[in-house]
VOPAGU-2260 file (C-alpha; in pm, 1 decimal, decimal comma):
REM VOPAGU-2260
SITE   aa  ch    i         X         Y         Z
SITE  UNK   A    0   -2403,8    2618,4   -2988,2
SITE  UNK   A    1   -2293,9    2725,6   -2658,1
SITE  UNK   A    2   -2381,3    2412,1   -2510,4
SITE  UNK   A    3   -2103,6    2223,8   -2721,1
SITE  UNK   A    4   -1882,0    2431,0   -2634,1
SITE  UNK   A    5   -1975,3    2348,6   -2243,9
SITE  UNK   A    6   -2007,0    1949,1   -2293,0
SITE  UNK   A    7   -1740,3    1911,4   -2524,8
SITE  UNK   A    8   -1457,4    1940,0   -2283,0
SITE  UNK   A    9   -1583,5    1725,1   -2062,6
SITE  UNK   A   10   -1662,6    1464,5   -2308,9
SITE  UNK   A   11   -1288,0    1467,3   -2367,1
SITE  UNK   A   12   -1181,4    1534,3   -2015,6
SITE  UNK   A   13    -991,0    1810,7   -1910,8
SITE  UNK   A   14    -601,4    1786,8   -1843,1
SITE  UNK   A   15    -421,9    2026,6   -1584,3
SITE  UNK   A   16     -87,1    2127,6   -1727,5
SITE  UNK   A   17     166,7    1995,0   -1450,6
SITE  UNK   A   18     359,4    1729,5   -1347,3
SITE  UNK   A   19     293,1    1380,9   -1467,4
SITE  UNK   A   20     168,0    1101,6   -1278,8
SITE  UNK   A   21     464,7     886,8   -1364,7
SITE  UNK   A   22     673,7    1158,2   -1220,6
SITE  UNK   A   23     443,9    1159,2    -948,8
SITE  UNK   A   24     426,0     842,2    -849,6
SITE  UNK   A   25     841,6     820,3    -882,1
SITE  UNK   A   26     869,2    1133,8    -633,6
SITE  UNK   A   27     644,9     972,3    -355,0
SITE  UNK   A   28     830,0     622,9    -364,3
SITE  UNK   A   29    1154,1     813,9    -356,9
SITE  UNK   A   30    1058,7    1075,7     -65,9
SITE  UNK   A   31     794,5     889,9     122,9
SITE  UNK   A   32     858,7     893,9     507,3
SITE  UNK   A   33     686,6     606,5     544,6
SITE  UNK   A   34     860,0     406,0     293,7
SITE  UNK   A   35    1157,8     499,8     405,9
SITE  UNK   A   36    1032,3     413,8     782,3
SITE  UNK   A   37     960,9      25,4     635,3
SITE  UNK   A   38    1276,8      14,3     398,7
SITE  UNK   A   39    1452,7      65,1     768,3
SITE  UNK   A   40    1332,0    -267,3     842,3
SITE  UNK   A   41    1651,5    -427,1     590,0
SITE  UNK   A   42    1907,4    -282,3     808,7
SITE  UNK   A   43    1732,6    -394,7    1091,6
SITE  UNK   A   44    1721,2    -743,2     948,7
SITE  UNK   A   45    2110,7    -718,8     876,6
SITE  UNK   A   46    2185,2    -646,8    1233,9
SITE  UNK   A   47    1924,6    -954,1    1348,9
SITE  UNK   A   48    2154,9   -1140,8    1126,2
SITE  UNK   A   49    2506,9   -1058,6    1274,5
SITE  UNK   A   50    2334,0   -1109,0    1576,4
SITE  UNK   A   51    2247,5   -1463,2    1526,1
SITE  UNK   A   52    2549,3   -1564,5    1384,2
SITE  UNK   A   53    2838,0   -1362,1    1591,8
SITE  UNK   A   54    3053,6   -1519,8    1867,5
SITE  UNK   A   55    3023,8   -1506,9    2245,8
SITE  UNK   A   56    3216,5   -1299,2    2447,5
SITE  UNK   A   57    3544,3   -1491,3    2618,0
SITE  UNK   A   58    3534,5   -1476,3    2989,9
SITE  UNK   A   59    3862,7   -1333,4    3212,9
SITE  UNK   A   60    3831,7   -1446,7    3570,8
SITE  UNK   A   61    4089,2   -1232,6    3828,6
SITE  UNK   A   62    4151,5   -1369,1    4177,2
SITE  UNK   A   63    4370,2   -1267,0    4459,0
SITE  UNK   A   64    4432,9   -1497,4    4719,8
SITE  UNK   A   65    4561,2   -1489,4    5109,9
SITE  UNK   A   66    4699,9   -1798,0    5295,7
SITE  UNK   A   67    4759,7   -1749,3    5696,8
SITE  UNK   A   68    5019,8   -2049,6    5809,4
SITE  UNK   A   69    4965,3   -2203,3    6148,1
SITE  UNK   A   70    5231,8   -1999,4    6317,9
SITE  UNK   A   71    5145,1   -1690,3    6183,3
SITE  UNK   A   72    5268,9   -1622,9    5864,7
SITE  UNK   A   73    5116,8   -1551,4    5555,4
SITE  UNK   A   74    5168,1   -1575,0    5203,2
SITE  UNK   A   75    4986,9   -1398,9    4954,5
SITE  UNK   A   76    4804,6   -1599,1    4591,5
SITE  UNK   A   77    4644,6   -1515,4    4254,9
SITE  UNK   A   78    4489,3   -1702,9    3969,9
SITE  UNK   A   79    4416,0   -1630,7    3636,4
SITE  UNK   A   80    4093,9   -1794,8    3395,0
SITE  UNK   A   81    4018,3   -1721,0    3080,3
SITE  UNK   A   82    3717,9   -1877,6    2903,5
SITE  UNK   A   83    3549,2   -1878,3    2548,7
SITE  UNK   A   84    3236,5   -1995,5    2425,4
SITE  UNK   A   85    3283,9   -2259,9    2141,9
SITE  UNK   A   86    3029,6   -2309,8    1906,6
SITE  UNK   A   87    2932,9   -2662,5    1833,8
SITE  UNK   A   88    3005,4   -2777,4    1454,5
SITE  UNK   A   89    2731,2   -2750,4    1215,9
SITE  UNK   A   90    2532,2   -2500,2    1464,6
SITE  UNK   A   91    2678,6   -2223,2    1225,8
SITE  UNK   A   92    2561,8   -2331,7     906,6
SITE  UNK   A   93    2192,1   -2337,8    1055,8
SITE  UNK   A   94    2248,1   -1991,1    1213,7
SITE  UNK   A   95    2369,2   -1833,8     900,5
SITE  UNK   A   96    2038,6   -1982,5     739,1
SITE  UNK   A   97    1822,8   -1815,6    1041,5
SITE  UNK   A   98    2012,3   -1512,8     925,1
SITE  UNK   A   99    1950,1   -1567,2     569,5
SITE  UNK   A  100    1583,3   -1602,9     653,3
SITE  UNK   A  101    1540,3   -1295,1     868,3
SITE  UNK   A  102    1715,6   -1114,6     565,2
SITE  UNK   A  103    1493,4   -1258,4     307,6
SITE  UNK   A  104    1132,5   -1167,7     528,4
SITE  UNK   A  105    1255,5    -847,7     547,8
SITE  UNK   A  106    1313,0    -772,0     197,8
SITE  UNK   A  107     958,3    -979,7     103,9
SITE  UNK   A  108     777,0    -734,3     388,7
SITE  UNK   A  109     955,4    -441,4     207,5
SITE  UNK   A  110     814,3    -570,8    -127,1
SITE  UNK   A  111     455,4    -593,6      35,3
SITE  UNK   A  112     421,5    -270,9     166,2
SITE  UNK   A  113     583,3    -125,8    -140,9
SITE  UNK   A  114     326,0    -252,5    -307,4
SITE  UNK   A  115      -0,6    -167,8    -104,5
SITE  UNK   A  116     115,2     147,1    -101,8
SITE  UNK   A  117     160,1     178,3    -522,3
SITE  UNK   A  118    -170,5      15,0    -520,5
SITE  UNK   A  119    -365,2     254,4    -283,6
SITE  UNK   A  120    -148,9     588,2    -419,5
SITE  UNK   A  121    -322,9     469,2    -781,3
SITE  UNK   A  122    -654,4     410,8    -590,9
SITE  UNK   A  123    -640,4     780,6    -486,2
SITE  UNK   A  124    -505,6     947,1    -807,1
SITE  UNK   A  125    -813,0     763,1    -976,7
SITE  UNK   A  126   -1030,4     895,5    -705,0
SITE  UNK   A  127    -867,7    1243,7    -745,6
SITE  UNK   A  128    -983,7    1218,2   -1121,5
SITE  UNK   A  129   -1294,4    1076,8   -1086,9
SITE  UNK   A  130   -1407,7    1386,2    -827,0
SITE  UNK   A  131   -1233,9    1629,0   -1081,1
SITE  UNK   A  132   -1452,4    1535,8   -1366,7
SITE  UNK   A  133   -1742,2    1544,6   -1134,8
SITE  UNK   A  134   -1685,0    1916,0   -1040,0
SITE  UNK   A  135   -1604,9    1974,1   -1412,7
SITE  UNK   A  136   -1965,7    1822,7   -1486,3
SITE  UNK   A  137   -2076,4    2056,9   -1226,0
SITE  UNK   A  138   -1981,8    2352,0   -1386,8
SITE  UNK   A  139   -2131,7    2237,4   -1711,6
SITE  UNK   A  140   -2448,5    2187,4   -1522,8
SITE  UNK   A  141   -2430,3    2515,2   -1350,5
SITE  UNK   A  142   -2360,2    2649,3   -1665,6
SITE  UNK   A  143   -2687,4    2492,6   -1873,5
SITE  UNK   A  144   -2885,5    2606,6   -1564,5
SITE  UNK   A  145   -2756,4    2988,3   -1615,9
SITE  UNK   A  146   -2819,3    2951,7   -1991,4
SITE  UNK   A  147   -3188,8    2801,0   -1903,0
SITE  UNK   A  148   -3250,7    3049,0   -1668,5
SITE  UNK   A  149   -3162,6    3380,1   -1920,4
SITE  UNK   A  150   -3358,5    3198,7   -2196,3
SITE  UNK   A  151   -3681,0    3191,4   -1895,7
SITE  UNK   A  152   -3603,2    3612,4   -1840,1
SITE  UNK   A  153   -3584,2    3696,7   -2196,6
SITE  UNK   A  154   -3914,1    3485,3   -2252,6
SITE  UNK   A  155   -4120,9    3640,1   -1936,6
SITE  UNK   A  156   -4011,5    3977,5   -2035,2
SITE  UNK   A  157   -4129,4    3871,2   -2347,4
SITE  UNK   A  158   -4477,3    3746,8   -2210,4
SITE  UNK   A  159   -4425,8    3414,6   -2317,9
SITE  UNK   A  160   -4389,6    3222,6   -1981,9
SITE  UNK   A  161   -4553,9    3244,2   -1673,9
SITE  UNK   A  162   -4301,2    3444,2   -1388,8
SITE  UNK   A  163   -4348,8    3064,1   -1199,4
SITE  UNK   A  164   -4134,3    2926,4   -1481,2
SITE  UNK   A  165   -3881,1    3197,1   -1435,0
SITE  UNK   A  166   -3855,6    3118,1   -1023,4
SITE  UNK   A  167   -3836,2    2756,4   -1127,9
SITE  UNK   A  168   -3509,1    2817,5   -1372,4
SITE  UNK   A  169   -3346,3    3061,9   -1067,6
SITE  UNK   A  170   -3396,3    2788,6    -849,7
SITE  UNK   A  171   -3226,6    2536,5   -1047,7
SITE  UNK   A  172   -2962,4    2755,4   -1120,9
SITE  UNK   A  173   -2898,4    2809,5    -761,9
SITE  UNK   A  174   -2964,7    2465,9    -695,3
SITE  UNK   A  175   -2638,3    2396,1    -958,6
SITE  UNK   A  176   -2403,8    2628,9    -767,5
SITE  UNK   A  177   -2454,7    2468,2    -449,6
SITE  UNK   A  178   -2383,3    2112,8    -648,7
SITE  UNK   A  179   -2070,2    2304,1    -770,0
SITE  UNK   A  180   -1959,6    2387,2    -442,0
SITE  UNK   A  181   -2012,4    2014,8    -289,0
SITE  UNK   A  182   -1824,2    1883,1    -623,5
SITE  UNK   A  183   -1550,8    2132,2    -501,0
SITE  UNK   A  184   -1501,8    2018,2    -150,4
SITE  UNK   A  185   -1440,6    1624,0    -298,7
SITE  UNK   A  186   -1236,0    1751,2    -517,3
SITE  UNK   A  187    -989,0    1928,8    -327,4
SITE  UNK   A  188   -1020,7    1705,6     -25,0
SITE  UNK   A  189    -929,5    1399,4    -288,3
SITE  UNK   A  190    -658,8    1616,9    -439,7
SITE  UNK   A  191    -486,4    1661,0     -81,8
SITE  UNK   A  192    -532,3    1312,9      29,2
SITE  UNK   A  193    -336,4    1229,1    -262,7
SITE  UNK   A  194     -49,9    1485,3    -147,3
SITE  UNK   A  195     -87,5    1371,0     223,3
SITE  UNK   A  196     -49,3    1009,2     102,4
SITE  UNK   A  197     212,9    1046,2    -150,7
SITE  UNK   A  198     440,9    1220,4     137,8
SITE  UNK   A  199     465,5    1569,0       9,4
SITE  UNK   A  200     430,9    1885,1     137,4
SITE  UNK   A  201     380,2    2111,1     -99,2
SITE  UNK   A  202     126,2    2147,4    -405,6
SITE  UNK   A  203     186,4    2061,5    -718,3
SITE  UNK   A  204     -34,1    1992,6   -1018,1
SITE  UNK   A  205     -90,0    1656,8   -1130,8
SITE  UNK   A  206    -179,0    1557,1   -1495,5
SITE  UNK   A  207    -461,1    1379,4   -1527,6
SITE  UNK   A  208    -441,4    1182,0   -1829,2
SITE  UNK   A  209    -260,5     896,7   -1701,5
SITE  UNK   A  210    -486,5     587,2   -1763,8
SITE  UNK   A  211    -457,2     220,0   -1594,6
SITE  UNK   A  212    -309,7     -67,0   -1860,3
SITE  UNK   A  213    -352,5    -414,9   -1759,4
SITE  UNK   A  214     -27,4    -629,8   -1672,7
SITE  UNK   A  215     -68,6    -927,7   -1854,6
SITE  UNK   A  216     164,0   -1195,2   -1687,1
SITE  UNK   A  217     251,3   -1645,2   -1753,0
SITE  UNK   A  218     254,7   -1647,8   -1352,3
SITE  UNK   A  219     134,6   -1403,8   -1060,1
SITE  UNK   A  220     360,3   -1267,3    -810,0
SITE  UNK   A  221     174,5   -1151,1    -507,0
SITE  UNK   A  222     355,4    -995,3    -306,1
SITE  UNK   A  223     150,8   -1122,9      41,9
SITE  UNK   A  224     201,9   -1465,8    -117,1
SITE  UNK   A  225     641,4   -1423,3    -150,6
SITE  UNK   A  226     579,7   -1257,6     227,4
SITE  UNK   A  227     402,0   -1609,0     362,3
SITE  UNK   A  228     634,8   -1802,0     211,4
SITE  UNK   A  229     962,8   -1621,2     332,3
SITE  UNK   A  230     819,8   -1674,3     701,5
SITE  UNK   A  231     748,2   -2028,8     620,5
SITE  UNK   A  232    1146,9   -2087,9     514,8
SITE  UNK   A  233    1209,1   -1864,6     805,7
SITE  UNK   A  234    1021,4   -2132,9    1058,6
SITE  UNK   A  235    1191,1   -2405,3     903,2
SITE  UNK   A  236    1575,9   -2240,6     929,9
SITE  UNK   A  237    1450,8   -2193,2    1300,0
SITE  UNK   A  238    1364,4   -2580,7    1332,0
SITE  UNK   A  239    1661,5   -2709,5    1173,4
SITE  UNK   A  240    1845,4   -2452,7    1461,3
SITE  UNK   A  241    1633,6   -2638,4    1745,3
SITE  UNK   A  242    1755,4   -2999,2    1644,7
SITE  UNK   A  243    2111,6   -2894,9    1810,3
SITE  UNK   A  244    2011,4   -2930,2    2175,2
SITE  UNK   A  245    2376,3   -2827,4    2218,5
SITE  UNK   A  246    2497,0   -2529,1    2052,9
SITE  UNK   A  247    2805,6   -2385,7    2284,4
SITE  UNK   A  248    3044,3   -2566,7    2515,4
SITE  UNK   A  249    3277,2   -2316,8    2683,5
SITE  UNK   A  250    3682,1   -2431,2    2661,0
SITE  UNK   A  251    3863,7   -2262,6    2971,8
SITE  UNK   A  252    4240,1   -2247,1    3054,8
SITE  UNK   A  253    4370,7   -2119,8    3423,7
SITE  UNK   A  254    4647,6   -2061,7    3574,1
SITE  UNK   A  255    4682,9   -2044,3    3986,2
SITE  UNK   A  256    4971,3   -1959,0    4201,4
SITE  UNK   A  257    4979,4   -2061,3    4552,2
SITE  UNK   A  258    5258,9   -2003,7    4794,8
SITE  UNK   A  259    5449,5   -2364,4    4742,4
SITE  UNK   A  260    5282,7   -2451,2    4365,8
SITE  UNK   A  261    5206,0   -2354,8    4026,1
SITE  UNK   A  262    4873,0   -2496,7    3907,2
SITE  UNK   A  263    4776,3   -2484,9    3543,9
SITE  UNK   A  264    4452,2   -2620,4    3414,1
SITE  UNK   A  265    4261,7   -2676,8    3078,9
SITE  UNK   A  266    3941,1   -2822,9    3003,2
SITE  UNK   A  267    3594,4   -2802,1    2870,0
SITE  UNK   A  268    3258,4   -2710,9    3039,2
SITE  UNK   A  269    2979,6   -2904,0    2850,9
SITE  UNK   A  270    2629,0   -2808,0    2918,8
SITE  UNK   A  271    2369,4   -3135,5    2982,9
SITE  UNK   A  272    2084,6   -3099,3    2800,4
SITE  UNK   A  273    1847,5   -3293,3    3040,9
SITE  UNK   A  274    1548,4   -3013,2    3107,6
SITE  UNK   A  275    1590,8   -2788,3    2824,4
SITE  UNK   A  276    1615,5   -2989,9    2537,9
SITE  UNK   A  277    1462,5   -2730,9    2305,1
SITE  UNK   A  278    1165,0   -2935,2    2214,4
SITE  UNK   A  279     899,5   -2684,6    2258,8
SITE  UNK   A  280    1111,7   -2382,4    2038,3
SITE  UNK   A  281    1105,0   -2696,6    1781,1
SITE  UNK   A  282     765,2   -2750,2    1800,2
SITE  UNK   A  283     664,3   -2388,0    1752,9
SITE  UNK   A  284     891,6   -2335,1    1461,9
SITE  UNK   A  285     731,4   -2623,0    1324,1
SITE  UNK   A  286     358,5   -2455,7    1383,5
SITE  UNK   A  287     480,8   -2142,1    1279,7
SITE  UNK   A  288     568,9   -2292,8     888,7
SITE  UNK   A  289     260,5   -2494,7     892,6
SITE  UNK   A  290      35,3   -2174,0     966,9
SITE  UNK   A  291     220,5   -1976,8     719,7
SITE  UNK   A  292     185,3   -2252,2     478,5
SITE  UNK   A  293    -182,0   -2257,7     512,8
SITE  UNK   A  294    -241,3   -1885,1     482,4
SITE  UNK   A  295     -12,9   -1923,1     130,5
SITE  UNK   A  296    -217,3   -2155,4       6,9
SITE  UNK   A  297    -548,3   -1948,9     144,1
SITE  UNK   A  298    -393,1   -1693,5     -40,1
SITE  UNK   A  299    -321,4   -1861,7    -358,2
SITE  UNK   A  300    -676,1   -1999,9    -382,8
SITE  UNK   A  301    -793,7   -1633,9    -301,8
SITE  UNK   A  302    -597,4   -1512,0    -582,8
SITE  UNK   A  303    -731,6   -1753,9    -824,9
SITE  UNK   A  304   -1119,0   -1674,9    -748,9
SITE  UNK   A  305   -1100,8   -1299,2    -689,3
SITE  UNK   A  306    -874,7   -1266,4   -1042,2
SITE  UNK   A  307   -1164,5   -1455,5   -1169,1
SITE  UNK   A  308   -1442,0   -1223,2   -1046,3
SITE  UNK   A  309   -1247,6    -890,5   -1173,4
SITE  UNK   A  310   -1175,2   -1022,3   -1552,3
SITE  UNK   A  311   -1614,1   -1114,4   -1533,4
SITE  UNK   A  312   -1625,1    -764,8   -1375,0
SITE  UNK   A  313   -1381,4    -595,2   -1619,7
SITE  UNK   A  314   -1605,9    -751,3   -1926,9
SITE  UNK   A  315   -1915,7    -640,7   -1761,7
SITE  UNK   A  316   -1803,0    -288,1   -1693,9
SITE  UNK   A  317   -1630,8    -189,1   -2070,0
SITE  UNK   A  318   -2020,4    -262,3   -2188,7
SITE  UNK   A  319   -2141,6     -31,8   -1960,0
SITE  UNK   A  320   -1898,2     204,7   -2056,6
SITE  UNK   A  321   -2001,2     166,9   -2429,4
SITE  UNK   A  322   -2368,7     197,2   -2325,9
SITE  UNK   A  323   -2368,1     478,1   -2150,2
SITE  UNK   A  324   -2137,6     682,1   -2447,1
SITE  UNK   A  325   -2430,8     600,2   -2639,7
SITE  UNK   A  326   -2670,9     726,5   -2460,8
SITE  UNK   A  327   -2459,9     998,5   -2371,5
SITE  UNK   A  328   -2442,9    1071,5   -2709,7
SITE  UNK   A  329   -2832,9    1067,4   -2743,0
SITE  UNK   A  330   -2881,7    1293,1   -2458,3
SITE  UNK   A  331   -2644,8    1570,9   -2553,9
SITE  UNK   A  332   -2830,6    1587,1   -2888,2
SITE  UNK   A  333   -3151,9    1547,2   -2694,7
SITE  UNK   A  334   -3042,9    1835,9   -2477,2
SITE  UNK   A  335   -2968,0    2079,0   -2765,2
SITE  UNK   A  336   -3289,6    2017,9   -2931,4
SITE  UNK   A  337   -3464,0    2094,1   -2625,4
SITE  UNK   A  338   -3238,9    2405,1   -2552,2
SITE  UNK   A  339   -3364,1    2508,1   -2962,0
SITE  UNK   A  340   -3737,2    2386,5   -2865,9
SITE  UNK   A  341   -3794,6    2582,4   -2541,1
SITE  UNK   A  342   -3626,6    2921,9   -2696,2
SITE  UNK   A  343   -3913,0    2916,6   -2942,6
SITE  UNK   A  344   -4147,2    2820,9   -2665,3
SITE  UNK   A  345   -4211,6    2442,2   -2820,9
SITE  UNK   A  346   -4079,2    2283,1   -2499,9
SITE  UNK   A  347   -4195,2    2337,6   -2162,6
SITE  UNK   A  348   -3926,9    2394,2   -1884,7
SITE  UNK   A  349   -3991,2    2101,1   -1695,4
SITE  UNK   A  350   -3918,0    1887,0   -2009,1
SITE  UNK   A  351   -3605,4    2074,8   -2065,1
SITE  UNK   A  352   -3464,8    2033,9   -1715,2
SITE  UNK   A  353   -3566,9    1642,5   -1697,1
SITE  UNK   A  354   -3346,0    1607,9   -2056,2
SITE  UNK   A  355   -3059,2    1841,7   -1837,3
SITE  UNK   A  356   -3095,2    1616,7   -1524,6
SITE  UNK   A  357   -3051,8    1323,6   -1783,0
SITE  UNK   A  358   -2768,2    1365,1   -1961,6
SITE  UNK   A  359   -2590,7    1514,1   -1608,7
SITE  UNK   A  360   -2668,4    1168,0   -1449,7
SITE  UNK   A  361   -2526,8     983,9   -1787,3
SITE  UNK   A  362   -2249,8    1162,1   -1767,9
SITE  UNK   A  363   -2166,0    1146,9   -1393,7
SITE  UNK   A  364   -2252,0     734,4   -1425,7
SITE  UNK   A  365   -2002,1     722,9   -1689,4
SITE  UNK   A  366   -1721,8     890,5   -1509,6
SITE  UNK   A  367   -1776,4     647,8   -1253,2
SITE  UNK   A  368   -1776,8     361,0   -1457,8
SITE  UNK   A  369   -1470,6     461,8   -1594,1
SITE  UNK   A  370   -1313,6     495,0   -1299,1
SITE  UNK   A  371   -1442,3     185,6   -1114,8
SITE  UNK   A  372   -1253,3      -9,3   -1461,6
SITE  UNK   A  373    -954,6     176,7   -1359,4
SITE  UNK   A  374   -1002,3      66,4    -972,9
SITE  UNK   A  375   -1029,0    -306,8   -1135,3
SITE  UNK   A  376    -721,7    -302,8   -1355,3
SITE  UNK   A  377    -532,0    -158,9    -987,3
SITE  UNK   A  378    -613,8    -403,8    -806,4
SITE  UNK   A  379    -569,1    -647,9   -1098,8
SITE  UNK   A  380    -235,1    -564,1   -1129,0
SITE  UNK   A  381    -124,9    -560,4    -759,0
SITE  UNK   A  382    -261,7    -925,8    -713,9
SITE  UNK   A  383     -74,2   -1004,3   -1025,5
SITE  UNK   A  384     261,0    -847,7    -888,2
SITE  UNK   A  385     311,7    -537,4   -1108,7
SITE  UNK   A  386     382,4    -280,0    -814,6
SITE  UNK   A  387     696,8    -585,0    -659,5
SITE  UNK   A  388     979,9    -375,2    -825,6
């Protein structure tokens, strides 16, 4: 029957004949701008790092000098200084673990946003195929509703319906389009937030019968949870760097001529460390690891419950799935028996569009059941680690 051939197809989805999401998803970590804005963020770390742990500048000190004698005369002077910052022993080794640590939040922030951004990109490909499906359902609906509506002209021409039945098919039928129309509009504005969020400018057809697996893994790897605790070493490198009150002492050598001596001088200018004893940068480092120790562990517990609640929610939502293919099952059958029954004029038309409406709003339940599984195994996997490489 011609309404097999219209459910069918959407019972098995439809696939578009283009690139595949795999592909895809490899072209917009590859060419998005705003990946490659945050993957920036390592070089920037690098140069923090050679910042921290890179010499002072020596100091050259030029001087002219003139001496007027008591009878008149006068001879002329000039010295020369040359100082350079010396870094105290064992500073370095704590500065080259600040370094480390600025290095290592970096690449843990890089990991993060890599992975929000695999997890929402697979949020919006499911949301792209979800709103698909429900304009292909559309057209299948439109579709009945034109079928319905023939059946109701060929049966008032033949005198077996009243002409209200007729207007009542034309107006479903119309009613349909416009339902095609809004399924349109989600569809293509889904399809190019998908483009716009993947980074690319240009249209390209996407496959769409990629489907979600579930990462089973011993241990999770969030990435938000490697991103605390990089800050948290961070903190502490900084602490261990605030224990050296002194960090620099500045060794000088000179040399001054005056008009009856040569003056040469050596030495060492050693800061005191009586005001600014660095115990409040000390004290803040040491905050600064506590409250990123706490939001790990807030995390960690977080991670524990919500992975909980999706697995309950995953178990609850493959039953629904296998509920509503059975009664989607019933309803097509349902449907074409009705179809059969109002031809020979067994079947009013209200009956036959309240079977229609039903198996439309099994259908359209199902497709969003499936997808809402899909949206669980996402954001399954991203709390689990899967998008960190």
């Amino acid at each position: 029957m011609l309404l097999n051939k219209i459910v069918v197809p959407i019972l098995l989805g439809i696939t578009l004949f283009g690139m595949e999401f795999d592909e895809f998803y490899m072209q917009a970590l590859k060419n998005s701008p705003y990946l490659q804005s945050n993957a920036l963020g390592i070089d920037v770390a690098k140069m923090d790092a050679s910042i921290e742990t890179r010499y002072k500048n020596p100091t050259l000190q030029l001087e002219y000098s003139q001496f007027d004698a008591n009878y008149g005369g006068s001879d002329d002077g000039h010295r020369v200084a040359l100082s350079q910052p010396v870094r105290l022993w064992g500073v370095g080794d704590t500065r080259v673990l600040v370094a480390n640590g600025l290095q290592r939040e970096a690449k843990s922030s890089l990991v993060l946003t890599k992975a929000l951004f695999s997890k929402r990109l697979h949020s919006l490909y499911v949301e792209y195929k979800k709103n698909l499906q429900l304009f292909n359902l559309a057209v299948v609906d439109k579709e009945i509703a034109k079928r319905v509506y023939e059946i109701s002209k060929e049966r008032y021409d033949n005198g077996a319906i009243a002409k209200a039945d007729v207007i009542q098919a034309r107006m479903d039928y119309k009613l349909s389009q416009a339902k095609q129309k809004d399924a349109e509009i989600l569809k293509l504005q889904s399809y190019y937030d998908l483009l716009a969020y993947a980074g690319l400018n240009e249209e390209v057809d996407i496959e769409v019968d990629y489907r979600e697996t579930l990462l089973h893994v011993e241990k999770q790897s969030n990435p938000l949870f490697a991103f605390y605790h990089s800050k948290e070493d961070l903190a502490h490198a900084k602490e261990q760097l605030y224990k050296n009150r002194l960090e620099w002492v500045d060794v000088y050598a000179e040399y001054e001529k005056e008009p009856n001596d040569d003056i040469y001088r050596i030495g060492l200018s050693i800061p005191i460390a009586l005001f600014n004893t660095k115990k409040e940068e000390r004290q803040k480092a040491r905050l600064e690891a506590k409250r990123t120790e706490l939001l790990a562990e807030n995390t960690n517990r977080f991670l524990k419950i919500k992975l909980k609640a999706l697995a309950k929610q995953r178990i609850l939502q493959k039953k629904l799935i296998k509920q509503l293919e059975d009664a989607l099952g019933d309803s097509t059958e349902l449907l074409e028996l009705f179809e059969e029954g109002y031809r020979i004029a067994n079947i009013d038309i209200v009956q036959l569009q309240q079977v229609k409406a039903a198996l439309i709003k099994t259908k359209a339940s199902l497709i969003e059941a499936k997808a809402n599984l899909e949206l669980n195994i996402i954001e399954t996997n991203y709390l689990q680690g899967k998008y960190n490489d």
